[in-house]
C-alpha positions, 0 to 999 in steps of 0.5 A: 350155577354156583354163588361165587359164579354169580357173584363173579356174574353181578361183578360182586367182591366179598367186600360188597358181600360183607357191606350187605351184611353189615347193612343187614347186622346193623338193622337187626341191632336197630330193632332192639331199640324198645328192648336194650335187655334183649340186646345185651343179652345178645351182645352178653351171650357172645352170640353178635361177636359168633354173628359177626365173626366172618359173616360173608363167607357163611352166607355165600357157603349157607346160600351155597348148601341151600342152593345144592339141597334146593331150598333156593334157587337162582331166582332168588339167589340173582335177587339177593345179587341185584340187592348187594349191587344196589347197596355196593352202588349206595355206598359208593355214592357215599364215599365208603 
């Protein structure tokens, strides 16, 4: 089984890939809230823009290569699904 199998699977588009990624980028910036010197440094040091720069695509090859050197598995991999399914669902509720 491969992650675009899965995605093809769980009827996930990698517009739902980049929205759970988005929702991911956007908690991660959050939590720099107590420390705005370490957020702009990262936003400074150009590593958001290398965060952000096609984000979806990395994670499907980086959970792919983890799937073909067996650091995943498909367990965890249809749990991840089942997650971008929920948030794709949220976001519909909401009209984005």
């Amino acid at each position: 089984m491969t992650v675009k199998e899965l995605l093809d699977e769980f009827e996930l588009e990698i517009d739902d890939v980049r929205w759970y990624m988005s929702t991911y980028m956007a908690h991660r910036l959050l939590s720099y809230q107590h420390e705005p010197d370490m957020l702009i440094r990262y936003i400074w040091s150009g590593e958001l823009e290398g965060d952000f720069y096609n984000m979806e695509e990395r994670l499907i090859a980086d959970l792919q290569d983890q799937l073909d050197r067996d650091v995943t598995d498909e367990v965890r991999l249809r749990d991840l699904m089942q997650e971008m399914n929920y948030l794709r669902t949220k976001r519909q509720k909401k009209g984005f």
